[in-house]
N, C-alpha and C positions, 0 to 999 in steps of 0.2 A: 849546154842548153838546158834550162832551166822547163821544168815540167809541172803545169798548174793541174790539179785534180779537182772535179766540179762537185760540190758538195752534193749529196743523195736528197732529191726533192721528199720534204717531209707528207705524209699520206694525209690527203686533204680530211680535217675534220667534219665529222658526223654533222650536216647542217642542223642546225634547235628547229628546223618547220619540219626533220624528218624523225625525229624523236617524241613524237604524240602517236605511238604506237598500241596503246592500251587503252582501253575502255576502263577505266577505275569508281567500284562502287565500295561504299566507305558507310560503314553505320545502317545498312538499309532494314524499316522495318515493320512494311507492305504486311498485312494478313498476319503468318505467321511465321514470318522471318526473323531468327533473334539476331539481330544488329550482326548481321553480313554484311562479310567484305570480303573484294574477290576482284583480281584484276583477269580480265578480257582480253585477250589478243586481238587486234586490228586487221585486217584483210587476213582472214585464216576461216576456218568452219570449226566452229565450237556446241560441240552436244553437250546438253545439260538431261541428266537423268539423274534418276530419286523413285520411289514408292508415288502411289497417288495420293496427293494431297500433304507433300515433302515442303512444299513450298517453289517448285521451277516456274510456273505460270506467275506468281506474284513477283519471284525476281527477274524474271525477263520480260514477260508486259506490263506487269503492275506495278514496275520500278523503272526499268530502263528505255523501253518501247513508250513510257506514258510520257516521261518525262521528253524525251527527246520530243515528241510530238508538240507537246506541252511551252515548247520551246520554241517550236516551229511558228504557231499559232500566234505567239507573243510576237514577232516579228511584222503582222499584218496591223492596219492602225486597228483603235480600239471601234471604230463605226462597224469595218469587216468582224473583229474577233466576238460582235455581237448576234455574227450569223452561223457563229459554229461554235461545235460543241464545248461546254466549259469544264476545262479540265484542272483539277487539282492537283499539288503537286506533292510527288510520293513522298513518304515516309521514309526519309533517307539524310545523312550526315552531308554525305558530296557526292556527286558525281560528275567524274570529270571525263574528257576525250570524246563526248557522244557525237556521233552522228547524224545524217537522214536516217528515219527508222521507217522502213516499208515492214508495217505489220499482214500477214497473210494467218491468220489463225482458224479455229475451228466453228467459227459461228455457222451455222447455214443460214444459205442465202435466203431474201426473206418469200415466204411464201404467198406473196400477195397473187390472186388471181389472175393479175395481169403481168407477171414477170416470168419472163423466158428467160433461157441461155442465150437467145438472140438480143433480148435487150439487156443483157444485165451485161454484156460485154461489148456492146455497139456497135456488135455485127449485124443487128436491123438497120440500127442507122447508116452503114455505111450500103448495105442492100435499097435502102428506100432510097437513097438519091442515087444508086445508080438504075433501078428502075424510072425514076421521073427523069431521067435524063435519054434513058434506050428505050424506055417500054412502050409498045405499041398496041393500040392506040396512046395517043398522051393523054393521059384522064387528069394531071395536075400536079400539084407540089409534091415533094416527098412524106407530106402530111396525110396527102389520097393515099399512102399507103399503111399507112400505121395503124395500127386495131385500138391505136387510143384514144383517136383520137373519132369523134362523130359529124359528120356532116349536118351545116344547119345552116338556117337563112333565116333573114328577117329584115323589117322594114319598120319605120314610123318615125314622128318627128322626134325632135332632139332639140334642147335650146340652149345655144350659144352665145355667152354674152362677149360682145365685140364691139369697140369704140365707143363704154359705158353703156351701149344698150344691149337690152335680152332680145334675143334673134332666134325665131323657132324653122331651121331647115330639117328637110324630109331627107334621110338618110337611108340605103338600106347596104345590104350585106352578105356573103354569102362564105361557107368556107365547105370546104369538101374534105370528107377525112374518109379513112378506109375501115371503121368500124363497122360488125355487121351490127343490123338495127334490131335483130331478135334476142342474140346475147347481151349484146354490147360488149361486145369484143372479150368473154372470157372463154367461149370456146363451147360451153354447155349449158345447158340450159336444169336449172332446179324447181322438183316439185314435191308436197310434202303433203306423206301420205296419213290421210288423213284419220286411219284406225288407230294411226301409233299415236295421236292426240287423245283421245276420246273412244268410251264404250257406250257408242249408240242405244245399249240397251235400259241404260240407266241414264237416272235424272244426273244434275250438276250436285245436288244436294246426297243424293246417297253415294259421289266418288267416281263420277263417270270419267273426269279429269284424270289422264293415265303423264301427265307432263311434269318431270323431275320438281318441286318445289310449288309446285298452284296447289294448293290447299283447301278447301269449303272452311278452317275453320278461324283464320291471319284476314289480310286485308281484301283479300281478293274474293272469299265468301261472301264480304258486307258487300263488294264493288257489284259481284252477281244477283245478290237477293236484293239490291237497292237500286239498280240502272232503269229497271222498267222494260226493258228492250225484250224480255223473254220471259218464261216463268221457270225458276232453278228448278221446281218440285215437276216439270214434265222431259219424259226418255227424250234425248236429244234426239231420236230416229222419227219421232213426231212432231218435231221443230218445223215451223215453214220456215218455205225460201228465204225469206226476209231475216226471220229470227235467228238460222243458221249463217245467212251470211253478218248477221252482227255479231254473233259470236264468233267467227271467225274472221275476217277483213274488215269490220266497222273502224274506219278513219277514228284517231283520238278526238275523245270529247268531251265535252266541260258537262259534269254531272254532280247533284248535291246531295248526299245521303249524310242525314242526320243533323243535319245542320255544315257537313263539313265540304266543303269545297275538292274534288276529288275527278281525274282525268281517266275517260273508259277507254279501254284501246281493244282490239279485238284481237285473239290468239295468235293469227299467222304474225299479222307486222310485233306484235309483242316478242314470238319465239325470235322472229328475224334480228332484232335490234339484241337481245336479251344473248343468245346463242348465236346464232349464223352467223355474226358480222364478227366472229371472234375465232380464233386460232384455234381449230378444233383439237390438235395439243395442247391446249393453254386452258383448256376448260377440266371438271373433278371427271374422274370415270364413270361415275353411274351418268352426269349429263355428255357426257360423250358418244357413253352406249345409248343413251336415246336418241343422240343427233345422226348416229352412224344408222337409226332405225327408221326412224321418223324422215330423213331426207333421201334423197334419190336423184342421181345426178344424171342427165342422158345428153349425149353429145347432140348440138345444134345441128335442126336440119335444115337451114336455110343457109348457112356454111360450113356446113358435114365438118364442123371444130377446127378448122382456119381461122376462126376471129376475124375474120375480112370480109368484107363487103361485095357485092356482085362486080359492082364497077374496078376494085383493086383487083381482083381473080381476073377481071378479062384480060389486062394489059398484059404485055409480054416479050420477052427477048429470047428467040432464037425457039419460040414456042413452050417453054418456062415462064411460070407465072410466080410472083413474090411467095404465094402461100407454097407453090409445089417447091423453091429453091429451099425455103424454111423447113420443109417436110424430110428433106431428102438426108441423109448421113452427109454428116460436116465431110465426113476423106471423102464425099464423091462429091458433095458440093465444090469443095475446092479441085475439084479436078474440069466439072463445070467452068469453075470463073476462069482456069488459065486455057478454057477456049475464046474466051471474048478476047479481040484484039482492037477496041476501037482508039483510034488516037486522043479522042478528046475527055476522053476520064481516064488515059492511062495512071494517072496517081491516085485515083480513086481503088483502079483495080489491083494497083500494085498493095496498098494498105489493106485492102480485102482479103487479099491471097495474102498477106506475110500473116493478118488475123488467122486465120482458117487455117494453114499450115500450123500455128501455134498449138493450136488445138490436137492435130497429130502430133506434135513434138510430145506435148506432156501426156498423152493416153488416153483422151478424151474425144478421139476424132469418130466413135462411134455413137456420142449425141446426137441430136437434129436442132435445131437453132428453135423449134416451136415449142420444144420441151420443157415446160412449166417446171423452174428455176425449187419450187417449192419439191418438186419429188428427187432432187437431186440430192445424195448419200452426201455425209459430211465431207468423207473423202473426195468425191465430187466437187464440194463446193468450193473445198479449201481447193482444187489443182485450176479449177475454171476461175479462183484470184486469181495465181498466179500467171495466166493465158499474157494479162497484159505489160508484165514486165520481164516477159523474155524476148531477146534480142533488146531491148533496153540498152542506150547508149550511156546509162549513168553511171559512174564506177566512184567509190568510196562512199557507199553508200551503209545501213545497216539493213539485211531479211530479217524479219524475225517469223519462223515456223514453226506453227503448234500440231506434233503429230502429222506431218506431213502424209503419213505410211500408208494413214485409217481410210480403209476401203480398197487397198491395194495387194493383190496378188502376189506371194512371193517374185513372177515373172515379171510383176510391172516396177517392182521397188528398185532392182537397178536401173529402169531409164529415170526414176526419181533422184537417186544417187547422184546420176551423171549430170543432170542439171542443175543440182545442188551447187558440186564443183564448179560448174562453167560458170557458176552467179560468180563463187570466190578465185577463180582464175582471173574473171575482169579487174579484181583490183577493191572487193566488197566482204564486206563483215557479212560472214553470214551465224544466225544465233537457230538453233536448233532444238527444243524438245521433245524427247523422243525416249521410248521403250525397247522398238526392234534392235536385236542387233546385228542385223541386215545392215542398220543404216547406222547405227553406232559407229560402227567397224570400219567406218571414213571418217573417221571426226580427227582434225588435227590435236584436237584439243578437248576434255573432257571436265565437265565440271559434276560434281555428284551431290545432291542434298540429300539430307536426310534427319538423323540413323532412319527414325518413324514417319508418319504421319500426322498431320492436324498438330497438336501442341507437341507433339513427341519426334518433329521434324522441325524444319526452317534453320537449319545448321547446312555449312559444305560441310563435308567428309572426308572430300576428296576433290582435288582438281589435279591433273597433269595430261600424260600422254593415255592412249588406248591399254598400252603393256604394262604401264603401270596400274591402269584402274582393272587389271585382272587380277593381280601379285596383293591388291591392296588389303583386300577383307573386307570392304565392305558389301551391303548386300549386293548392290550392283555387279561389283564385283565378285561375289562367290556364285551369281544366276548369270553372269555373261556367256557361259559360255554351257549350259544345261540343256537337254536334249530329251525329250520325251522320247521314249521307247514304243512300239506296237504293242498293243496288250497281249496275251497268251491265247486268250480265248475272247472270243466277242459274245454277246446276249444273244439268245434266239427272239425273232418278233412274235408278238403275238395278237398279231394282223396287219393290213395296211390300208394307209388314206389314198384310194386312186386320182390318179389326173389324167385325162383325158381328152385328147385335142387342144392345148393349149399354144394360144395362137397371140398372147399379148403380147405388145412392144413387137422384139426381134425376135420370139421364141416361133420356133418352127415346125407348128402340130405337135409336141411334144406331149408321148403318154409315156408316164412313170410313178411306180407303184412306190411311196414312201412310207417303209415301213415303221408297225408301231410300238410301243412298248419299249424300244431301243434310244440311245443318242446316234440321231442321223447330221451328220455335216453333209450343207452342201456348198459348196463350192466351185472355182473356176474364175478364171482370167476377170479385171473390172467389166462390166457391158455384157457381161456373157448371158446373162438371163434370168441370175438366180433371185433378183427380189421382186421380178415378173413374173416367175413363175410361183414365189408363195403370195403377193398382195394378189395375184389373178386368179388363183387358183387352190389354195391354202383361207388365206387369211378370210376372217367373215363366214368359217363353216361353224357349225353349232360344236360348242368344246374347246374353238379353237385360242386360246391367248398368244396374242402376237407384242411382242416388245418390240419397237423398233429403235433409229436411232434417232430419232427425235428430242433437240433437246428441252430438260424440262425448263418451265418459266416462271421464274418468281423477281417480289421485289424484297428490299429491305427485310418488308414485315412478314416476308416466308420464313420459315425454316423446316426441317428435318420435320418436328412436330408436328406442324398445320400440314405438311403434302399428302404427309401419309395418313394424315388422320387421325391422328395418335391423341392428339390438343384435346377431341368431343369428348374422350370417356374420360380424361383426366377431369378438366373441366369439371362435369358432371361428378366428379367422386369426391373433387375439393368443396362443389355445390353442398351434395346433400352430406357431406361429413362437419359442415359448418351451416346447416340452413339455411342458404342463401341460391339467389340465383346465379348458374353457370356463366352468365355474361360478364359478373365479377371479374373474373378468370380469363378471361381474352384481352390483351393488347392491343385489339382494333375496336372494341364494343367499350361496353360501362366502367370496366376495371382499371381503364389507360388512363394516366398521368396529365392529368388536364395542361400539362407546361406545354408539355411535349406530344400531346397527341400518340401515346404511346409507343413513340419512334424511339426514345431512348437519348435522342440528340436532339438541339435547334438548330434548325437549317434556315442562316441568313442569305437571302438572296444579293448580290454585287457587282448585277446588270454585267457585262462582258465581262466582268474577269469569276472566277470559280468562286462558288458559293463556299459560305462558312458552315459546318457542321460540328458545332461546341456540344461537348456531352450535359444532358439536363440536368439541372443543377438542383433540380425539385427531386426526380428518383432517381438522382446518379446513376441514369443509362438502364438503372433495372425494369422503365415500362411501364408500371404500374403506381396504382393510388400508393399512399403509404397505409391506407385503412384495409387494401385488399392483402398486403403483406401479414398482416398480423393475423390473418385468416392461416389455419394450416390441416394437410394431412404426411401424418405419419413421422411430425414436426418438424417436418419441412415447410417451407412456404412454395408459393408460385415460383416466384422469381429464382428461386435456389434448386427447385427440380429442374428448371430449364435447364439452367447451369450444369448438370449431370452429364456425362457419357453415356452412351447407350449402353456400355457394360453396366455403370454403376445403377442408370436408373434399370435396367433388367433385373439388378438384383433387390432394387428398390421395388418392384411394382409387383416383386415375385412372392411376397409373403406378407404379414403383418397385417397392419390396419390399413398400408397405402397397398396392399394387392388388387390387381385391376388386371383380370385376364386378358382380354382385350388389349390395352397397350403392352402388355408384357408378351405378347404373340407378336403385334408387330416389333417389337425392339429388336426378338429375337431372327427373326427375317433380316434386320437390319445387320444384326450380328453374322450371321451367315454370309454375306455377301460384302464381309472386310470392312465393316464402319462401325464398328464397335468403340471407335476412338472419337467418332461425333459428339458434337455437344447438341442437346434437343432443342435448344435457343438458337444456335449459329447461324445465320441470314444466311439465305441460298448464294446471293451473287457472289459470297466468299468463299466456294467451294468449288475445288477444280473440278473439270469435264470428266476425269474419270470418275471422282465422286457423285458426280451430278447422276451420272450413266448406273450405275449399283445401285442409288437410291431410289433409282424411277424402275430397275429393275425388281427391287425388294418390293414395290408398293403392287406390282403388278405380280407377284410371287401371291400374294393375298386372294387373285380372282380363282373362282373356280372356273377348273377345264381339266379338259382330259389332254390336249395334247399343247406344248408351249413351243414357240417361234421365238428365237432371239436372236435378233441380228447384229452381230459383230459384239458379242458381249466382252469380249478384251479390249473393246476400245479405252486408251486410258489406261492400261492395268501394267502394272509393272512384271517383270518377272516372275519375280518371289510371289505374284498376286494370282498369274494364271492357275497355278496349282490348287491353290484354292477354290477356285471359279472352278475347275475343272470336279471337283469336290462334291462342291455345292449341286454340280449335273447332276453326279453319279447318284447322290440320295435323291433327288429329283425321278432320276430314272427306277433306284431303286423301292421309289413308294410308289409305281403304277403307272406314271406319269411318259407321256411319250413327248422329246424332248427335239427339236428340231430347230439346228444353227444354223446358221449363212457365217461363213467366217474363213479365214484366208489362214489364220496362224497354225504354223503347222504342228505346233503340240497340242491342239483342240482336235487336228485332223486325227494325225497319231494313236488320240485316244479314243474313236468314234466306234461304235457297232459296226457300222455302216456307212458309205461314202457315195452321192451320187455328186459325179460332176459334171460342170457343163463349159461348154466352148464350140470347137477349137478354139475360137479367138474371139472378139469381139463384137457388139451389133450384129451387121446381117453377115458377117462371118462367125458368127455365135447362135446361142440358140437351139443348142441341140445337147440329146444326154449321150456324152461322149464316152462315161464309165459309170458302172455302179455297181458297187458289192464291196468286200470288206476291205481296210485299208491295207492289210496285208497281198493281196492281189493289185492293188493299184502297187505299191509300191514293187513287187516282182516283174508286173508290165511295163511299167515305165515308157506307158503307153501315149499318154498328154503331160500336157507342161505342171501340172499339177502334181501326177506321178514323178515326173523326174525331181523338181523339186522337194517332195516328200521321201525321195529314197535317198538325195543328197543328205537332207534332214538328218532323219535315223540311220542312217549310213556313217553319219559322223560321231554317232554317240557310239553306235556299236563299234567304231574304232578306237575310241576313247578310253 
């Protein structure tokens, strides 16, 4: 009997739809990228770290994040792609394998007066239709409940043409909205006090004018001594009614001095339009420090800062009103909603509660939904992105996350960790930049830029697994795994700023003596209290300089030069070392390149798809006339000092014929705080967040005070970077200066005088000083979550 053996079935091949594994970029060369190439692993979690300003942000949003979107966009007809934004496409050879790119980055959310956590995440919206739907009495749509919207009515004809004739019917109208009628819906009410404008005891003519930039002797002298309305040469304290309120609220008006045709507007609507109506980080410091003097903001008494109107406060479910559900802490708000059980909005309620639990998942459940979107920490802003795509059904998708970490407590960085995972466990790309190595230390996959910064970066160095990017050498890798120490001895104070009864936000009667002349960290859990208790309590005392994290704002035509100031004395020293006026010398004034309106490029507009930006072909991109070029100090021109690093122009500005104290003081600020590698030309929007963060730092290193506030100045900073910063404190502290952080990293805590912390935990489980004294006693306590993790910290080094 013959015996047949069944051949061994061959192992089915790798199908080609599952071999698009990689993300492949080829040639890329964004900012300051030198033509990188780098494959990406597909559903894995990949951290990209480097120094600030390596070049990570350019290759992950400004390459692969852009384009992918880039791509998305392309897909809608050209009618739609005329209603969003028009994106260009990166500087780059190929890229191939891309996916959805869900960008979550560092921007904060925008500060408009009218933007809460409630609406920036449509957790109003879905509260306002389940009020018009439960709330008793029923006052109206879900529009009666919104603070944006105003109630209003009206009536009169209207003419309709119909069957070729014009047809005049009487129509009227009415809509009901939940604004209140005093604020109009921002919550407070502004008034603006009127010393800080003017010294009643002087005329207009001898300088009574105390407002950043109105001058007696530019346009606004002629506008005063030529309107008629007043006489400039009498003390404004003997102005009448009439003449005072023209000078101050007189509607614009058509007036003629001199023959010239010229519009009078009066002080308050001039400062409002001029200042108020503008991002008071976005304005120069000295007009800042006037707007922070001159205004005064007092919460509505007609809806005690509800933003809502009598009629939306009355209605009610279960004796909860929309303003008190918005008032309340999101974890008790959602512990509210999962008491309603009515059947007929169950899928209303069900999307509320999975909202509102989201917001516990990522750490944020100690907001309140009325909390104006504008005071929320970058770390804040960036976790309340992500609120809406977790639990998300998408899978092969791309995250991209800039610094996820910023504003996070060592305690809270592994429930960040863990969500991280759960996005790449579904089956998604996820792209990570990042510094800690809290959160490094999960990364399937490691990509490192470098060796430097700014032109002396935009190289990898390094790509592989975690073990290897320790073994590797580079810098990443020789700072991975460094450990600050406790110091030996701390500074004795020499006094302190009391606080007493402080009751803002969640803080809870809180009296605590922060002492001076020392570096004080304070810290504690996200929510816990501590930038309530310096903006409430701290910040706006005489002496006091506060940095926060606010990012700075520029276009194109900013750079490094113009923010800090640096541009006026040069200007000025190119002026009188060639006789000429310093407007010469500006690339927004007289000096600019008439092709090009001193942008450097022309920008052809091409209606939906992304505009042309071709380099000018009149000053090849340098700015300027070609007649201001030949102007020179120190035989350098304009355009070629820009072009300097702040090393090299410090050594330029530091002696010779181009020495200019002034700009060689601020350069050296700038040096100090790791941007020594800047170029004084370099447009702001080309500089990463941690760059951005040191420089708004440096410019505010320039004010005088006695004691300085900086909140979370590692944001941004690499490793090898802290050390530095840590540095820069200690001469800080050591010239007199008493030096006060908010900051979570525990080699800032490590190295502190002084430590108060606050908690236990978050919101109205926060709010209290749980420790305070040196970090050597927290660490032997191991008393709060703070401690523990601080004695893990150094705990690890001194095992090392």
């Amino acid at each position: 009997m013959s015996r047949t053996t069944k051949a061994a079935t061959p192992s089915p091949e790798l199908h080609i739809a599952d071999s698009h594994d990689l993300i492949r970029v080829q040639g890329a060369r964004e900012n300051n990228l030198k033509n990188v190439s780098v494959d990406i692993p597909k559903r894995r979690l990949t951290m990209f770290t480097g120094v600030s300003g390596s070049g990570k942000t350019s290759l992950v949003f400004g390459t692969i994040a852009a384009e992918s979107q880039r791509m998305i966009n392309e897909t809608y007809s050209t009618f739609v792609q005329g209603f969003m934004p028009m994106l260009g496409r990166p500087d780059v050879d190929m890229l191939d394998g891309l996916t959805t790119a869900i960008i979550v980055d560092q921007e904060r959310m925008g500060a408009n007066a009218r933007s809460t956590v409630g609406t920036a995440t449509d957790a109003n919206a879905l509260l306002r239709i389940l009020f018009s739907r439960l709330g008793q009495p029923y006052i109206g749509s879900p529009q009666a409940y919104s603070f944006n919207v105003a109630s209003i009515s009206g009536s009169g004809a209207v003419s309709i043409e119909r069957g070729g004739q014009t047809v005049k019917e009487r129509r009227s109208f009415s809509i009901t909205g939940g604004m209140c009628a005093r604020c109009e819906g921002r919550g407070s009410v502004t008034d603006i006090d009127l010393t800080a404008l003017y010294d009643d005891t002087k005329s207009l003519n001898e300088g009574a004018l105390t407002i950043p930039g109105y001058s007696m002797d530019g346009w606004f002298g002629r506008i005063f001594n030529g309107c008629g309305f007043f006489d400039p040469n009498k003390p404004i304290a003997k102005f009448t009614k009439k003449e005072l309120n023209d000078l101050l609220r007189k509607e614009p008006t058509k007036i003629k001095i001199d023959g010239i045709n010229l519009t009078y507007e009066g002080l308050i609507p001039k400062i409002q339009k001029s200042m108020l109506s503008k991002d008071v980080d976005s304005l120069q410091p000295h007009v800042r420090a006037f707007v922070e003097r001159a205004v005064t903001f007092a919460v509505c008494p007609d809806c005690d800062g509800t933003r809502l109107g009598e009629g939306a406060r009355s209605s009610k479910i279960s004796g909860i009103s929309i303003a008190d559900a918005c008032k309340m802490q999101i974890s008790d708000l959602a512990d509210w909603v999962r008491t309603l059980a009515d059947p007929s909005v169950a899928p209303l309620l069900a999307s509320l509660q999975h909202l509102l639990n989201s917001f516990g998942e990522i750490g944020l459940g100690y907001l309140s939904l009325d909390r104006s979107s504008g005071t929320l920490s970058g770390g804040e802003s960036q976790r309340t992105k992500m609120i809406r795509h977790l639990g998300s059904s998408l899978t092969d998708v791309t995250y991209v996350f800039d610094e996820p970490t910023i504003g996070l407590h060592p305690h809270d960085i592994q429930r960040m960790n863990t969500l991280l995972l759960q996005l790449r466990d579904k089956g998604n790309t996820v792209l990570v930049v990042e510094h800690k190595p809290e959160m490094i230390s999960i990364a399937d996959h490691v990509i490192d830029l470098g060796p430097g910064a700014g032109t002396d970066g935009g190289e990898v160095v390094f790509e592989g697994s975690l073990g290897e990017l320790r073994t590797s050498g580079t810098l990443t890798g020789r700072h991975l795994d460094d450990r600050a120490t406790l110091k030996p001895t701390v500074r004795t104070p020499s006094g302190a700023l009391s606080v007493r009864g402080a009751r803002d936000h969640n803080l809870q009667n809180v009296d605590v003596d922060i002492p001076l002349g020392v570096l004080t960290v304070l810290t504690g859990v996200a929510g816990s209290g501590k930038s309530s208790l310096i903006t409430g309590s701290v910040s706006g005392r005489d002496g006091v300089v506060s940095v926060d994290q606010g990012a700075i704002k520029g276009s194109r035509r900013s750079n490094p030069a113009t923010y800090t100031g640096m541009l006026e004395p040069i200007r000025k020293a190119f002026a009188k070392a060639n006789s000429v006026k310093p407007a010469l010398f500006s690339s927004n004034s007289e000096g600019a390149c008439p092709n090009c309106n001193g942008a450097g490029v022309v920008y052809t507009d091409l209606g939906m798809m992304a505009g042309a930006a071709i380099p000018c072909e009149v000053c090849e991109g340098k700015r300027f006339q070609a007649s201001v070029l030949d102007y020179h100090l120190g035989g350098r021109n304009i355009s070629e000092v820009l072009a300097l690093s702040v090393v090299e122009a410090q050594e330029f500005f530091g002696a010779g014929e181009a020495r200019i104290p002034t700009a060689h003081a601020i350069l050296g600020r700038l040096n100090d705080v790791g941007l020594g590698y800047l170029h004084l030309g370099q447009p702001l929007p080309t500089l990463s967040g941690g760059e951005r963060q040191r420089l708004k730092l440096a410019s505010y290193l320039a004010e005088k005070g006695d004691v300085y506030v900086l909140d979370e100045p590692t944001a941004g900073l690499h490793l090898a970077d802290v050390e530095n910063l840590l540095g820069l404190l200690d001469r800080f502290v050591d010239s007199g200066k008493s030096v006060i952080v908010i900051e979570h990293h525990q080699a800032v805590m490590a190295h502190a005088d002084w430590i108060i912390d606050l908690g236990p935990g978050a919101g109205h489980d926060g709010g209290q000083v749980v420790f305070e004294g040196v970090p050597a006693d927290l660490v032997a306590a191991r008393s709060t979550l703070t401690g523990e993790h601080l004695a893990t910290y150094v705990g690890a080094d001194a095992g090392a």
